[in-house]
VMD Tcl script that builds the backbone (N, CA, C; Angstrom):
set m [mol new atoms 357]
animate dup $m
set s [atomselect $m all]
$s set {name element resname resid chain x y z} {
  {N N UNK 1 A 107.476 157.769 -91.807}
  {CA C UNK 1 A 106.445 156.814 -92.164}
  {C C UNK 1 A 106.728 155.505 -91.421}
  {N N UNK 2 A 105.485 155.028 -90.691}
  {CA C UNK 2 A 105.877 153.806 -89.731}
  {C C UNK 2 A 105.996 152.567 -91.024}
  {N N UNK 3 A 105.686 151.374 -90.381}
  {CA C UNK 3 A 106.079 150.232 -91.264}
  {C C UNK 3 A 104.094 150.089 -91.810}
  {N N UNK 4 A 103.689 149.945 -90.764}
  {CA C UNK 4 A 101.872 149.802 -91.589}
  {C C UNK 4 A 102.026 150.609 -92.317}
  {N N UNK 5 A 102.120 151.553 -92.762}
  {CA C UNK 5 A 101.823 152.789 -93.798}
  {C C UNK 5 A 102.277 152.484 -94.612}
  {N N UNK 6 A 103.671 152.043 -94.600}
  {CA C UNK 6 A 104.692 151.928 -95.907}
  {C C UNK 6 A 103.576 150.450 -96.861}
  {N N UNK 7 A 103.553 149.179 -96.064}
  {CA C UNK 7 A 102.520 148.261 -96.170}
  {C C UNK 7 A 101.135 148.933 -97.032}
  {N N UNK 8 A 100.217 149.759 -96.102}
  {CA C UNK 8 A 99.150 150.270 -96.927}
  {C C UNK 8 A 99.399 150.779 -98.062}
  {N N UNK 9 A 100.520 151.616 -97.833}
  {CA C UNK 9 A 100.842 152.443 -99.228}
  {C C UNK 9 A 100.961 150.811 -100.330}
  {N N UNK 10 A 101.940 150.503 -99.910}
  {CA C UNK 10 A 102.244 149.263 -100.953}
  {C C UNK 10 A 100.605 148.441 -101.724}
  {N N UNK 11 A 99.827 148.483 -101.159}
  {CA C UNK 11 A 98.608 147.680 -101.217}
  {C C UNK 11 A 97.938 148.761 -101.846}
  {N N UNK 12 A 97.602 150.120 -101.741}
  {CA C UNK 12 A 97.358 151.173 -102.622}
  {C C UNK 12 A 97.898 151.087 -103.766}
  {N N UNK 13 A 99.118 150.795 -103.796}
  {CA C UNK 13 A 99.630 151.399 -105.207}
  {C C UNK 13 A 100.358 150.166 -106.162}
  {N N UNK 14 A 99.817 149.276 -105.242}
  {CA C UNK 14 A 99.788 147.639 -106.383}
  {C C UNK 14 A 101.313 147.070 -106.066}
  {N N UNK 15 A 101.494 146.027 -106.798}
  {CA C UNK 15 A 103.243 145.287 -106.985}
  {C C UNK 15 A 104.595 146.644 -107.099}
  {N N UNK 16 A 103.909 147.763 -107.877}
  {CA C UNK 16 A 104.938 148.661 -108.128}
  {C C UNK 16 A 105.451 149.364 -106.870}
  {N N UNK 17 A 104.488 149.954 -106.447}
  {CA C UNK 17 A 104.810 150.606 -104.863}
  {C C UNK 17 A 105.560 151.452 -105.265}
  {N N UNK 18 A 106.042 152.060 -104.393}
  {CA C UNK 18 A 107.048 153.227 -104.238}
  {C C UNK 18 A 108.381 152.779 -104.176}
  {N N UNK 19 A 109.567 153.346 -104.116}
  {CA C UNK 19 A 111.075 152.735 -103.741}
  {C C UNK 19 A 110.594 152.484 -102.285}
  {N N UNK 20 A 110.426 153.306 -101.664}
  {CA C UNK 20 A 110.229 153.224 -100.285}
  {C C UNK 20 A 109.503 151.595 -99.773}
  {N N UNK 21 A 108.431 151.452 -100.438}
  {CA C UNK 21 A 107.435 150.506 -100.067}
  {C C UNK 21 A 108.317 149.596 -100.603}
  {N N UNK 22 A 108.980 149.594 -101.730}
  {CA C UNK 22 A 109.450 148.266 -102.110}
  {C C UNK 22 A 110.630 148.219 -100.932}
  {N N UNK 23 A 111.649 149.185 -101.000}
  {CA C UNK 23 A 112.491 148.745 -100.093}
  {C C UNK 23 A 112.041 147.998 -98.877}
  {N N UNK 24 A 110.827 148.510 -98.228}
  {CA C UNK 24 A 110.247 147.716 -97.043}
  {C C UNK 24 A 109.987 146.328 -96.974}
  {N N UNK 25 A 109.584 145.675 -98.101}
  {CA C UNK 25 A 109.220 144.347 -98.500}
  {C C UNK 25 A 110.548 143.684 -98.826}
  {N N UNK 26 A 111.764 144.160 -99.264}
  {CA C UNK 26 A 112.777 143.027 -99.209}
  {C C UNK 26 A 113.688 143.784 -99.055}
  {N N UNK 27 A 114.298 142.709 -98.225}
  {CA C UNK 27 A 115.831 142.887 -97.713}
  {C C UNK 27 A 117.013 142.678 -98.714}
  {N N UNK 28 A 117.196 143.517 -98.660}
  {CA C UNK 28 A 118.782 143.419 -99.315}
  {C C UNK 28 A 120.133 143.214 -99.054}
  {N N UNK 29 A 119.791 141.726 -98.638}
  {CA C UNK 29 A 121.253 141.081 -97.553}
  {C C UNK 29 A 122.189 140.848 -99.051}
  {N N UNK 30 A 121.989 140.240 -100.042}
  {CA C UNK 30 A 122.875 140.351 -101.593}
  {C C UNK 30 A 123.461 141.553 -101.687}
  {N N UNK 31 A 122.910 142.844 -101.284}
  {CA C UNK 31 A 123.922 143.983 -101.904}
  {C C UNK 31 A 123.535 144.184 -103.601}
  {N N UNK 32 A 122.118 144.067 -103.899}
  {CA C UNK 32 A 121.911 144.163 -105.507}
  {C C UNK 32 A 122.162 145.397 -105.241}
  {N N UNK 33 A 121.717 145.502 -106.849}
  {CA C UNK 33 A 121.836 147.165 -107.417}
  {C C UNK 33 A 121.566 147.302 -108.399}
  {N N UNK 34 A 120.967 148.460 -109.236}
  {CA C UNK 34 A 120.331 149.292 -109.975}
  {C C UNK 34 A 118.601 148.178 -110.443}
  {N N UNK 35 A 118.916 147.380 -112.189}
  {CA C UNK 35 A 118.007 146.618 -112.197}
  {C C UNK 35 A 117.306 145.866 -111.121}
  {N N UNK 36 A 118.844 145.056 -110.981}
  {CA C UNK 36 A 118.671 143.482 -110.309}
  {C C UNK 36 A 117.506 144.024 -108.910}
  {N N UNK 37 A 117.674 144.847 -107.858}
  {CA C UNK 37 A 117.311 145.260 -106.932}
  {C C UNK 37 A 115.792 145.981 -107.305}
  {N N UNK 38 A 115.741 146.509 -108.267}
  {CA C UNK 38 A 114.332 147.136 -108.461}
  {C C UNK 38 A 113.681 145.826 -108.898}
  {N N UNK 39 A 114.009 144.717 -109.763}
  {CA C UNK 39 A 113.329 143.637 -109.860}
  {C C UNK 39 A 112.829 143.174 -108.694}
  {N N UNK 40 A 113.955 142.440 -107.921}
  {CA C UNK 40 A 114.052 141.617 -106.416}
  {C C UNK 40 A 112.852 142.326 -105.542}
  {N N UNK 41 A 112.760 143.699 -105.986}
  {CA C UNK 41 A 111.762 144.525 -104.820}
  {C C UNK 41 A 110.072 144.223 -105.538}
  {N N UNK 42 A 110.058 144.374 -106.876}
  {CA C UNK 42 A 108.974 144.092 -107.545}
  {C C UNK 42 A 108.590 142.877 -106.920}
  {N N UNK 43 A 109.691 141.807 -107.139}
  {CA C UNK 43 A 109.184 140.466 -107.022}
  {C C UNK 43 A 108.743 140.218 -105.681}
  {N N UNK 44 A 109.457 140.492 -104.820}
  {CA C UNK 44 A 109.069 140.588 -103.344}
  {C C UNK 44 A 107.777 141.391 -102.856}
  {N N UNK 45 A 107.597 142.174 -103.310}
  {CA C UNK 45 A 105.904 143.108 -103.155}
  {C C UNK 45 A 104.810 142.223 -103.622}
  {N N UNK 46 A 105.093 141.548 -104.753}
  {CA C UNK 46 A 104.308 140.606 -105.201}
  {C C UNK 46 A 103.959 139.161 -104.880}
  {N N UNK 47 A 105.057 138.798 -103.857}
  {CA C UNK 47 A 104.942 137.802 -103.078}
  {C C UNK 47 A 104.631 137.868 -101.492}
  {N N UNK 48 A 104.214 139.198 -100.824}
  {CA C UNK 48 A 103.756 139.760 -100.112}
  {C C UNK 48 A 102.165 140.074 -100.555}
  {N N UNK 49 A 101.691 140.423 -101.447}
  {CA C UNK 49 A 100.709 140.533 -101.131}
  {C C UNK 49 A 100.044 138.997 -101.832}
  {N N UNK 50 A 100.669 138.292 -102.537}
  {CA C UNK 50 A 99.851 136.942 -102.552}
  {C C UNK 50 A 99.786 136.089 -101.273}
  {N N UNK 51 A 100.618 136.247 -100.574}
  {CA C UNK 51 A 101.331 135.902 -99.218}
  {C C UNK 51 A 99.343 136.295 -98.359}
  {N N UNK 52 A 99.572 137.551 -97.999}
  {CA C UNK 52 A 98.363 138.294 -97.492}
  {C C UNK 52 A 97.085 137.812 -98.513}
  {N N UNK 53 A 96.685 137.340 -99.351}
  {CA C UNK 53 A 95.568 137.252 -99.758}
  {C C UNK 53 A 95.274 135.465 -99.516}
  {N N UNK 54 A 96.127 134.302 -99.539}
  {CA C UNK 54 A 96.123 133.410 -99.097}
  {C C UNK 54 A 95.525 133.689 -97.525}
  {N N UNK 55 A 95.935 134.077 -96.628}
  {CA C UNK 55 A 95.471 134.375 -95.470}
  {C C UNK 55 A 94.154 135.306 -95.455}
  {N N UNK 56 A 94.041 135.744 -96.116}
  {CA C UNK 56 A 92.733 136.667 -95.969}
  {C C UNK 56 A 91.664 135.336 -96.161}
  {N N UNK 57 A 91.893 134.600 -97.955}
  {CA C UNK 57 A 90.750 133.572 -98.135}
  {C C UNK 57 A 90.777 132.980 -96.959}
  {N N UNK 58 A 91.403 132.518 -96.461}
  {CA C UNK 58 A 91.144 131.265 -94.741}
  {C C UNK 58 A 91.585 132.198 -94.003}
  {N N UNK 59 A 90.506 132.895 -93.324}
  {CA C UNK 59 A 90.731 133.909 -92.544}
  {C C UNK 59 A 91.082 133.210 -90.816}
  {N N UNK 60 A 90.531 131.900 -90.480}
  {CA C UNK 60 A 90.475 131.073 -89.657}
  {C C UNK 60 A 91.446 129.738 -89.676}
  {N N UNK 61 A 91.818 129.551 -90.654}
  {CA C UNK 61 A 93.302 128.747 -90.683}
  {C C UNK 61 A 94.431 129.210 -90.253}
  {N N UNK 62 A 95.311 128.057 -90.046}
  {CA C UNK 62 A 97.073 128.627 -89.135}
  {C C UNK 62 A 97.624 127.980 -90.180}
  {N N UNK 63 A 98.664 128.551 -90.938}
  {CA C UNK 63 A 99.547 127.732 -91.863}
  {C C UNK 63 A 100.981 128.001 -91.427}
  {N N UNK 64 A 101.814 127.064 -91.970}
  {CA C UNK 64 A 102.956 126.981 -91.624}
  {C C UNK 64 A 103.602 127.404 -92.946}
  {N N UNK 65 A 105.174 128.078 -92.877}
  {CA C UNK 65 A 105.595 128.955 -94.003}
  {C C UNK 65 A 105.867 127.776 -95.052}
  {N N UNK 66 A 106.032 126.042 -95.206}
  {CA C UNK 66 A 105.542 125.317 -96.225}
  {C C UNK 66 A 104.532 125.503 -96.888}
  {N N UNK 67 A 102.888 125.086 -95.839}
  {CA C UNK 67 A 102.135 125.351 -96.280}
  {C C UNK 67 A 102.284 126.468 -97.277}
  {N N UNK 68 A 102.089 127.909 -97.006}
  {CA C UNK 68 A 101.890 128.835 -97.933}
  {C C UNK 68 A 102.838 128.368 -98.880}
  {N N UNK 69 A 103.894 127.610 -99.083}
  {CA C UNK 69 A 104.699 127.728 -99.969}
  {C C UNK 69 A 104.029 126.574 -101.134}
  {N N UNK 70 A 103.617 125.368 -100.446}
  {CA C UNK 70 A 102.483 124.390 -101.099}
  {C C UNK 70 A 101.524 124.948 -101.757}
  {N N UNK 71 A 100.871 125.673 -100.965}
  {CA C UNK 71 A 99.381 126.324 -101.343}
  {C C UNK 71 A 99.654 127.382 -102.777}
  {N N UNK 72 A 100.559 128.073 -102.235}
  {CA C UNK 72 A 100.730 128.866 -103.675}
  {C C UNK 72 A 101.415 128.351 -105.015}
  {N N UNK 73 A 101.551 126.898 -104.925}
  {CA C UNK 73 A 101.886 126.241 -106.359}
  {C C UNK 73 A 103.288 126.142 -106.370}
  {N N UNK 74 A 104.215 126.914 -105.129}
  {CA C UNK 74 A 105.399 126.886 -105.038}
  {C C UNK 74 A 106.471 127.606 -106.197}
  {N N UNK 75 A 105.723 128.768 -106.279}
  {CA C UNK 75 A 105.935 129.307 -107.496}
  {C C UNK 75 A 107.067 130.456 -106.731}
  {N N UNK 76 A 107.146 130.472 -105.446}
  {CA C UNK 76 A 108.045 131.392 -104.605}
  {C C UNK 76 A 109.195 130.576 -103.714}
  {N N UNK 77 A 109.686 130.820 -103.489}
  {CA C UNK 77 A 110.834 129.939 -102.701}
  {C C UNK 77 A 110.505 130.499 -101.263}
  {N N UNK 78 A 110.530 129.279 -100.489}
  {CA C UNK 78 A 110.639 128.811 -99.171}
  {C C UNK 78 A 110.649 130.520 -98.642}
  {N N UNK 79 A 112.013 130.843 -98.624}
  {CA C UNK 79 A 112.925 131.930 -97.917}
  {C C UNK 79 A 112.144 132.998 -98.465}
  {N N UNK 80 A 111.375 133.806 -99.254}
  {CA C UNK 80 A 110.733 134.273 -100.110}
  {C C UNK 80 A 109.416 134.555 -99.235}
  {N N UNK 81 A 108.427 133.349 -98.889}
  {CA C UNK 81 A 107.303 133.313 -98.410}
  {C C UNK 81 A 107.617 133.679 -96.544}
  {N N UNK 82 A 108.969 132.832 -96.539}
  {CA C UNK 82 A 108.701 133.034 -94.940}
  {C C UNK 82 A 109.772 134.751 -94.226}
  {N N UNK 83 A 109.770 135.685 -95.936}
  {CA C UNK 83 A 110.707 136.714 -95.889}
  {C C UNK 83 A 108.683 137.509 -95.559}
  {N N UNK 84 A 107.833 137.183 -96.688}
  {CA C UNK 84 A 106.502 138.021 -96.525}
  {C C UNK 84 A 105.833 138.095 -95.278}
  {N N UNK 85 A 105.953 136.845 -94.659}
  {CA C UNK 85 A 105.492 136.402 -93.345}
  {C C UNK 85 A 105.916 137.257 -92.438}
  {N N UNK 86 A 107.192 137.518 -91.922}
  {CA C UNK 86 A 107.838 138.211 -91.175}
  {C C UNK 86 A 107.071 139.631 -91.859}
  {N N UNK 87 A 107.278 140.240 -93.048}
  {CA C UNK 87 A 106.654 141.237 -93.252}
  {C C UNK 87 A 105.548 141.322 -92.761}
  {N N UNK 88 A 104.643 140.653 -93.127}
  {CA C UNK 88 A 103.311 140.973 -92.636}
  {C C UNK 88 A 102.980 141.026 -91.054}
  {N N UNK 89 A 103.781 140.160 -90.755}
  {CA C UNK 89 A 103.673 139.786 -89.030}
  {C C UNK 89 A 103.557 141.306 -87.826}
  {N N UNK 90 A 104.995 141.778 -88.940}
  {CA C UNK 90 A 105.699 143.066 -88.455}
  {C C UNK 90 A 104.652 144.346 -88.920}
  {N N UNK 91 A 103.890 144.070 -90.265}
  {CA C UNK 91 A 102.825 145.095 -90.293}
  {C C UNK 91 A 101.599 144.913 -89.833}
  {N N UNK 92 A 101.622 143.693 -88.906}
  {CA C UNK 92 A 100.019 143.880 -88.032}
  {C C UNK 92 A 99.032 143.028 -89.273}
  {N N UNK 93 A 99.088 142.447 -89.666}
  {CA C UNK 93 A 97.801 141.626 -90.493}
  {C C UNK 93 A 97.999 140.515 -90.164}
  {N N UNK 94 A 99.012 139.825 -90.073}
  {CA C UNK 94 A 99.334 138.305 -89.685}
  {C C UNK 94 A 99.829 138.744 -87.901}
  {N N UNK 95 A 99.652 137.496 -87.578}
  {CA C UNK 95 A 100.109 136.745 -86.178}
  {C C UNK 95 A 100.917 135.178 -85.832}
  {N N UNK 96 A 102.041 135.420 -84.958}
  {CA C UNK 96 A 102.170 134.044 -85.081}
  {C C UNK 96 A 101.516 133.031 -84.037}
  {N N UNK 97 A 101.206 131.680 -84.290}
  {CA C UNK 97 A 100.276 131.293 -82.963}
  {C C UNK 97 A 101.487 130.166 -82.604}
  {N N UNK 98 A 100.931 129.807 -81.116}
  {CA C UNK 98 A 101.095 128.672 -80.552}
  {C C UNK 98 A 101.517 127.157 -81.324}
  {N N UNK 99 A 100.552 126.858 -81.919}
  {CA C UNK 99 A 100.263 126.163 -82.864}
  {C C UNK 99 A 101.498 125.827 -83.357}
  {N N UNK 100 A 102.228 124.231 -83.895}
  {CA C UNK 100 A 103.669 124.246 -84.439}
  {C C UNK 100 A 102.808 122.622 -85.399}
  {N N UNK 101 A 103.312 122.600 -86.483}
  {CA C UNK 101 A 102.980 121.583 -87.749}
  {C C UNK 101 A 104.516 120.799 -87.771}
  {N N UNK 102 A 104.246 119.587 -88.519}
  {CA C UNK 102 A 105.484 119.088 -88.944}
  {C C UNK 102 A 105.799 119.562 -90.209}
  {N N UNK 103 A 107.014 120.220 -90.873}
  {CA C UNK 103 A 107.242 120.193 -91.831}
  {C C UNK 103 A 107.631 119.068 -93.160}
  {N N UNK 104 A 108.162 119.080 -94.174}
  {CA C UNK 104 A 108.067 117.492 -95.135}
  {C C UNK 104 A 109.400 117.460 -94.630}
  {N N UNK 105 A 110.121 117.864 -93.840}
  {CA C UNK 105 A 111.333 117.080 -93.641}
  {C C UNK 105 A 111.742 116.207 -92.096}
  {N N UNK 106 A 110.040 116.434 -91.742}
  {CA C UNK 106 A 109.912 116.054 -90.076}
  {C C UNK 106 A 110.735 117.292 -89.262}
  {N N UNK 107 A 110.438 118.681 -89.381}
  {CA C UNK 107 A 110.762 119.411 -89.135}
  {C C UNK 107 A 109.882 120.168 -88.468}
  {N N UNK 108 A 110.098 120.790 -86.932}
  {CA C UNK 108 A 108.330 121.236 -86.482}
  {C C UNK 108 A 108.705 122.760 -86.973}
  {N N UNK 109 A 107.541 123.448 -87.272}
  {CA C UNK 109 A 107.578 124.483 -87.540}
  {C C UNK 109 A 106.417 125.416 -87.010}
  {N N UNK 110 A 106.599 126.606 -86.683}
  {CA C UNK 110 A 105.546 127.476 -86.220}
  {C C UNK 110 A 104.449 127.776 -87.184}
  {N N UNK 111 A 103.384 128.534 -86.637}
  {CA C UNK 111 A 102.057 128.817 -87.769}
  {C C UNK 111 A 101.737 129.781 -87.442}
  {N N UNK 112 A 101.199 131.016 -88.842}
  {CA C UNK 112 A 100.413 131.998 -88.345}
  {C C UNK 112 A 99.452 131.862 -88.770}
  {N N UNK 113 A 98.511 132.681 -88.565}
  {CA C UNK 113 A 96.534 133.334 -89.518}
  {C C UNK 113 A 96.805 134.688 -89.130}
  {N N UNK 114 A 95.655 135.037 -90.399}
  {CA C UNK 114 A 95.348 136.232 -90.025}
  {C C UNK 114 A 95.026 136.691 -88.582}
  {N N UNK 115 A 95.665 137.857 -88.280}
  {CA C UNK 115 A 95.298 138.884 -87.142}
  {C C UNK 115 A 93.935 139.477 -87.737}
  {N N UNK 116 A 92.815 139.256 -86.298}
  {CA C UNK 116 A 91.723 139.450 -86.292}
  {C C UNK 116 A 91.613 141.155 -86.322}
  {N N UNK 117 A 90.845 141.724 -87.118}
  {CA C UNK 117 A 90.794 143.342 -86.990}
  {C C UNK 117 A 89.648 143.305 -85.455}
  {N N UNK 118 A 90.540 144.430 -84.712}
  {CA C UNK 118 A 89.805 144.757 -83.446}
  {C C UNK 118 A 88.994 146.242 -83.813}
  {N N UNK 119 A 88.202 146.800 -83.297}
  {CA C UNK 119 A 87.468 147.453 -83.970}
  {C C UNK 119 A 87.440 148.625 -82.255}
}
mol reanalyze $m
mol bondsrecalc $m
mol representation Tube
mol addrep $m
């Protein structure tokens, strides 16, 4: 199963996903295990696809991984949003552009938008 699939599957079958799909959505640089890790994967699927639906509403905006982190009430941590980003990037729905923002710490940072469906 490539990485889009694992992605679709995940978006089929909601926050729960499969082990598989969840494993795809977060990394497990901690070394969890049993609970802790089936949580971390829940939570991470779920911040992936809020991640992707922010970008869907402004299908024509470039945000920077603050932004999304602003925009969503900041209810996810930094490392969290810009862990979905890379996900999504890597499953073909997002893109990163040209485009670089200042961050709040006078920090420049890159931006993506949605990847346009080619038909």
């Amino acid at each position: 199963m490539n990485q889009l699939d694992l992605f679709q599957a995940l978006r089929h079958n909601g926050p729960q996903g499969t082990a598989e799909t969840a494993n795809f959505v977060y990394f497990n640089t901690t070394s969890k295990t049993g609970e802790d890790l089936k949580e971390a994967r829940v939570r991470a699927s779920g911040q992936t696809e809020a991640v992707l639906k922010l970008f869907q509403n402004h299908p024509n905006t470039t945000f920077s991984v603050w932004e999304v982190h602003f925009r969503l009430g900041q209810q996810y941590s930094k490392s969290g949003i810009g862990r979905a980003i890379t996900t999504l990037t890597d499953a073909g729905h997002l893109e990163k552009c040209d485009k670089r923002k200042n961050g709040p710490y006078n920090e420049i940072s890159y931006t993506w938008k949605l990847k346009p469906i080619r038909l």
